[in-house]
C-alpha positions as CSV (number, residue, x, y, z in Angstrom):
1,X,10.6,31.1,-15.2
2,X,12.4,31.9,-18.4
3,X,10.0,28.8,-20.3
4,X,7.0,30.4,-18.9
5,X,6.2,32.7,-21.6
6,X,3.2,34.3,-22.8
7,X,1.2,31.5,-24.5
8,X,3.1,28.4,-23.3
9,X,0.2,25.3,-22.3
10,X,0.3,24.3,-18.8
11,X,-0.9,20.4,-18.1
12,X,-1.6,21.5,-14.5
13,X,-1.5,24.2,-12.1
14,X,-2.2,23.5,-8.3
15,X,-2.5,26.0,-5.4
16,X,-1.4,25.6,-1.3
17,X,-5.0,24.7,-1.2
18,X,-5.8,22.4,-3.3
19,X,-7.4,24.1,-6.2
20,X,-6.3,22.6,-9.5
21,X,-6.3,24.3,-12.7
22,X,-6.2,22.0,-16.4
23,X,-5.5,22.6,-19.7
24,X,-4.4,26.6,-19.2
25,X,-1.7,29.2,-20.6
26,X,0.7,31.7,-19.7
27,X,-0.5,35.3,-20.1
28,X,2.6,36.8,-18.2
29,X,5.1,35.3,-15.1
30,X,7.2,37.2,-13.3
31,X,9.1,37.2,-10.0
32,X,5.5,37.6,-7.8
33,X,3.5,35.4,-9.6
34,X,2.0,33.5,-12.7
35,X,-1.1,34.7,-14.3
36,X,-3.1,32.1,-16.5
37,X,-5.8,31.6,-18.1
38,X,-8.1,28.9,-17.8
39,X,-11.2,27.7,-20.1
40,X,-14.6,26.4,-17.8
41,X,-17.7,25.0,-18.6
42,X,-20.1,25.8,-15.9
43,X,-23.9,25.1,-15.4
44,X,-26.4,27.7,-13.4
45,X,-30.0,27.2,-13.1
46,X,-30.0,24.4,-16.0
47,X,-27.7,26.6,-18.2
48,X,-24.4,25.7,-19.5
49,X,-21.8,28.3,-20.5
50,X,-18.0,28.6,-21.7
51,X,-16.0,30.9,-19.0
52,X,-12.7,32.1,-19.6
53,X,-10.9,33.4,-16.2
54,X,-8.3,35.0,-15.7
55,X,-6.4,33.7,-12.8
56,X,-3.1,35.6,-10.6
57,X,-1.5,33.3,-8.3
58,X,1.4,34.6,-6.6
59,X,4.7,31.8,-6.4
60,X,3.7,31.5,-2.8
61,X,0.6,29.7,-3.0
62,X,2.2,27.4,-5.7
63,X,2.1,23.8,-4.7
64,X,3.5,22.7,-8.6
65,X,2.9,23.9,-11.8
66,X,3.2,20.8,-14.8
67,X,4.1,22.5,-18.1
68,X,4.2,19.0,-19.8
69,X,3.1,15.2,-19.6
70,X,4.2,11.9,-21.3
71,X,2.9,8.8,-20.6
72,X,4.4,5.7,-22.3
């Protein structure tokens, strides 16, 4: 947990079940839990808006967390 500092990128955070979360960062991790943040795009009623959330996910609904990706 010692990488997972405020404002590190995460590739890819998935829950227990099954939510995935792209393209966040680290606002604070700790021995309960990680809490991200995550940019949206969602569309309501033929309107399209930027959402930030704020997301606490304790380690025990952590399937994997990828903090990096290479492809070659």
């Amino acid at each position: 947990m010692a990488t997972l500092t405020a404002g590190v990128q995460l590739k890819e955070v998935v829950t227990r079940d099954g939510a995935t979360y792209s393209d966040c960062s680290v606002l604070h991790a700790d021995a309960v839990g990680l809490v991200f943040e995550v940019h949206r795009i969602i569309s309501e009623g033929g309107t399209v808006e930027n959402v930030v959330s704020q997301v606490l996910l304790p380690w025990t609904n952590v399937r994997h967390v990828i903090v990096m990706e290479e492809r070659t």
